[in-house]
C-alpha positions in Angstrom: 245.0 21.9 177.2 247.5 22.0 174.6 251.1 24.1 175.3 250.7 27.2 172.7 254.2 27.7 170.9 255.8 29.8 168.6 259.3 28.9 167.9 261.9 30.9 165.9 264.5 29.6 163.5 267.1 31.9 162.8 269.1 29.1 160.1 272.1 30.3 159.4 271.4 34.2 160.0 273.0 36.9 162.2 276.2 37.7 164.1 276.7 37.1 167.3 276.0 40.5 168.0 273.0 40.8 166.0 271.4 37.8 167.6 272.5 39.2 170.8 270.3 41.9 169.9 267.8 40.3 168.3 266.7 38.5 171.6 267.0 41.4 173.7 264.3 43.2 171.6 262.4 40.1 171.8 262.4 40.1 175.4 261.4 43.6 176.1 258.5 43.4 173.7 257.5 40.5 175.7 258.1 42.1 179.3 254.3 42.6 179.8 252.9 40.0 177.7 251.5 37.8 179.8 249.7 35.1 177.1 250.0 31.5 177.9 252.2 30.9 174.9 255.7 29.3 175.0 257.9 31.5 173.1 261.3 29.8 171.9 264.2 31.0 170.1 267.0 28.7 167.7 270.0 30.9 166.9 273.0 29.2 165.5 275.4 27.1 167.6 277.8 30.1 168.0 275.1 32.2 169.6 273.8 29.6 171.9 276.3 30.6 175.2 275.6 34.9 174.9 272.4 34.0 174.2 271.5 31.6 177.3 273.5 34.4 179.6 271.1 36.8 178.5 268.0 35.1 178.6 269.5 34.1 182.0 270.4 37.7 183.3 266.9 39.0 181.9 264.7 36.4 184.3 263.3 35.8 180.7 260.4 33.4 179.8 262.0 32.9 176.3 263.7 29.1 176.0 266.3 28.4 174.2 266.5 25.9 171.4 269.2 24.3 169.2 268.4 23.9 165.5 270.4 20.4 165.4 272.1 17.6 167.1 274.6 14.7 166.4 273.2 11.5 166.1 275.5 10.0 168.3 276.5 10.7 172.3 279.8 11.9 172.2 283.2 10.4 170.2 285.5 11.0 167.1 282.8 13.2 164.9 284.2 16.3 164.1 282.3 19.1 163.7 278.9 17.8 165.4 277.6 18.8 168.4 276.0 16.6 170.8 272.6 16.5 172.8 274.8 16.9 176.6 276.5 19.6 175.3 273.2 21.5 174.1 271.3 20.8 177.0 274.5 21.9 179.1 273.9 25.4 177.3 270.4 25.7 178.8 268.3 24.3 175.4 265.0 23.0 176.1 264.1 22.2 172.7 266.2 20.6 169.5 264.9 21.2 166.2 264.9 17.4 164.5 264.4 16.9 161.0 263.9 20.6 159.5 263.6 19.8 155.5 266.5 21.7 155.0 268.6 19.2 156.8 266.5 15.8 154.8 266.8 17.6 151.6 270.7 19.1 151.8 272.4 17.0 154.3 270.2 14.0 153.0 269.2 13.2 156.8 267.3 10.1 156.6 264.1 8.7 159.0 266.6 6.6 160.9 269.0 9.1 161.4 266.6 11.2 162.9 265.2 8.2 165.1 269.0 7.7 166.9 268.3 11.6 167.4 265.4 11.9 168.7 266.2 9.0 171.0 269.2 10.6 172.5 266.9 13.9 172.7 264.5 12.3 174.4 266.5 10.3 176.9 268.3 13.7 178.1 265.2 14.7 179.2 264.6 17.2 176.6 262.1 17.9 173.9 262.5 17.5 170.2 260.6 19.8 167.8 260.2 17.1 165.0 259.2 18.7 161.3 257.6 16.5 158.8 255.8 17.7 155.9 255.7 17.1 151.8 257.6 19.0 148.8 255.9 20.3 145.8 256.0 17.2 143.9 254.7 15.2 146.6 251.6 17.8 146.7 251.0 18.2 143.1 251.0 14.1 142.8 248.3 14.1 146.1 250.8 12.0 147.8 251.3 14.7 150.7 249.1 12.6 153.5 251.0 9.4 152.4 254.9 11.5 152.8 253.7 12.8 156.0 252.1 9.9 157.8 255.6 7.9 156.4 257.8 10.2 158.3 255.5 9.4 161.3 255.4 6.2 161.5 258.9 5.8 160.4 260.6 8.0 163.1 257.9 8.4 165.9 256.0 4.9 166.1 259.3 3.5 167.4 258.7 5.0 170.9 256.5 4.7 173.8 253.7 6.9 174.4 255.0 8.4 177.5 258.0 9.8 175.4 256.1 10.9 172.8 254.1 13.1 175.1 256.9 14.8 175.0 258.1 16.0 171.4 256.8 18.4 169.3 255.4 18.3 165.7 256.5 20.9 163.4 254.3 20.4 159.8 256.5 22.2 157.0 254.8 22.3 154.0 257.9 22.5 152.3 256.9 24.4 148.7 255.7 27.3 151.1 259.2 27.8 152.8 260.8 30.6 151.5 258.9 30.7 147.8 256.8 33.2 149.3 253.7 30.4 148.8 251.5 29.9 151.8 249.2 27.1 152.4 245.8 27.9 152.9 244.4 28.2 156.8 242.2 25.7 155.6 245.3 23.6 153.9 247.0 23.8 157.2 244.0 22.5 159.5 243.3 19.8 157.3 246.7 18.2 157.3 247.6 19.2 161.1 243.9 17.2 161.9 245.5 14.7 159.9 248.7 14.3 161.3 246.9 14.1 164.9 245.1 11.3 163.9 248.0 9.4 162.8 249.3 9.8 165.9 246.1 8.7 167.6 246.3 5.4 165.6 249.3 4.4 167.5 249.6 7.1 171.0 245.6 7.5 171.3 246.2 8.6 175.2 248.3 11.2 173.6 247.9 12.6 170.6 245.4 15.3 171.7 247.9 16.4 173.7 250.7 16.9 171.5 251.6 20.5 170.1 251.8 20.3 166.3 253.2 23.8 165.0 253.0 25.2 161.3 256.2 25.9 159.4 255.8 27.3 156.2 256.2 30.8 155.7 253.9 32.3 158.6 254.2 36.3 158.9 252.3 38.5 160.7 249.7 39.3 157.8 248.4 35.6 158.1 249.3 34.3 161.3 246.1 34.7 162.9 243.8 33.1 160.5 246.4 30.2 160.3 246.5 29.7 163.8 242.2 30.0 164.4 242.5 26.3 163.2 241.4 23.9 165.8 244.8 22.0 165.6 246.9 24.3 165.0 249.0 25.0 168.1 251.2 28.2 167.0 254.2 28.0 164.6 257.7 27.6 163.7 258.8 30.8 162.4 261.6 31.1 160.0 262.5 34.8 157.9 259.6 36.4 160.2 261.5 35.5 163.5 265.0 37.7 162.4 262.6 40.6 163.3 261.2 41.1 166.5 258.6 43.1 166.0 257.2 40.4 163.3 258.3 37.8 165.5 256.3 38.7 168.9 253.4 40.4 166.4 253.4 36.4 165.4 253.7 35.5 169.3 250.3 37.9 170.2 248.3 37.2 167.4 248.1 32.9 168.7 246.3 34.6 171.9 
């Protein structure tokens, strides 16, 4: 059986102190929840060591994620962080390939190959978004965009590491518009992207989580996530509150 997620990004949103309590609601509204559904939070890089302490003190079943990496181990790159260093902070999980970092910081397929390899080879597991823009929907190119990013990034490892990432689809015109993809939208293309996978990891790709990622709330979540393979969701503006946020969490039950 598939792992049932719901990740939340925070982006670039909250204090310290906010987030602080931000994850502390979080966790008490989960104390009795008892669901089988991996429940993951990605604060900003500044929140990451208060945050794992009190994740830590709690005993809590929420795991801590980073929203990005360096593409390189370690050296003279100021201002990145690396993969040791997250996963010395107690992250799980590294968000790879959001399309806010392709489309601002122009992150390209093989910069996010040299990061999911270092992800990978730490031992951790990358949450790795793909999905099409506008354009690329209204021209019916979306299947071709999304199997690209695929095959581009994820065909150049092994099956056995690929069991371990996550696929986040981000229908990108439906982040933040206020747009949604249809439940039926969001079944077809995550069936699709499983099958890509199959083409190249068959042993695997039934096995591999693929979360939605575009503008999930608590008014749609559950008719979104009734779709076969649709394994729970990546949770952007809705994750900054936490009764949203674990309303999100309950309704993937």
């Amino acid at each position: 059986m598939r792992t049932k997620i719901v990740a939340g990004n925070w982006k670039m949103n909250t204090s310290v102190a906010e987030g602080e309590l931000l994850v502390r609601q979080i966790d008490f509204l989960l104390k009795d929840n008892t669901a089988p559904v991996e429940v993951i939070v990605a604060p900003p890089f500044t929140h990451l060591v208060s945050i794992a302490s009190i994740l830590k003190d709690n005993d809590s079943k929420v795991v801590l994620a980073a929203q990005n990496c360096a593409y390189k181990e370690s050296g003279a790159y100021t201002g990145e962080v690396s993969v040791k260093m997250l996963k010395d902070l107690g992250c799980k999980y590294i968000i790879i390939g959001h399309s806010e970092r392709r489309e601002y910081f122009k992150e390209s397929n093989e910069d996010l190959k040299q990061k999911m390899e270092l992800v990978l080879n730490n031992g951790m597991h990358p949450i790795f978004c793909i999905g099409e823009n506008l354009q690329e929907r209204e021209e019916n190119r979306h299947f071709e965009v999304v199997a690209e990013q695929i095959k581009d990034v994820l065909y150049s490892f092994k099956g056995a590491d690929v069991a371990n990432v996550v696929l986040a689809y981000e229908p990108v015109w439906a982040i933040g518009t206020g747009k949604t993809a249809s439940a039926a939208q969001a079944e077809e293309m995550h069936a699709y992207i499983r099958r890509v996978v199959a083409d190249k990891f068959k042993g695997y790709a039934d096995e591999i989580p693929i979360l939605y990622g575009g503008s999930c709330k608590p008014s749609n979540a559950q008719e979104i996530f009734e779709g076969d393979n649709v394994d729970g969701g990546l949770i952007g503006g809705a994750s900054l509150v936490a009764q949203d946020f674990v309303a999100i969490i309950k309704a993937l039950v």
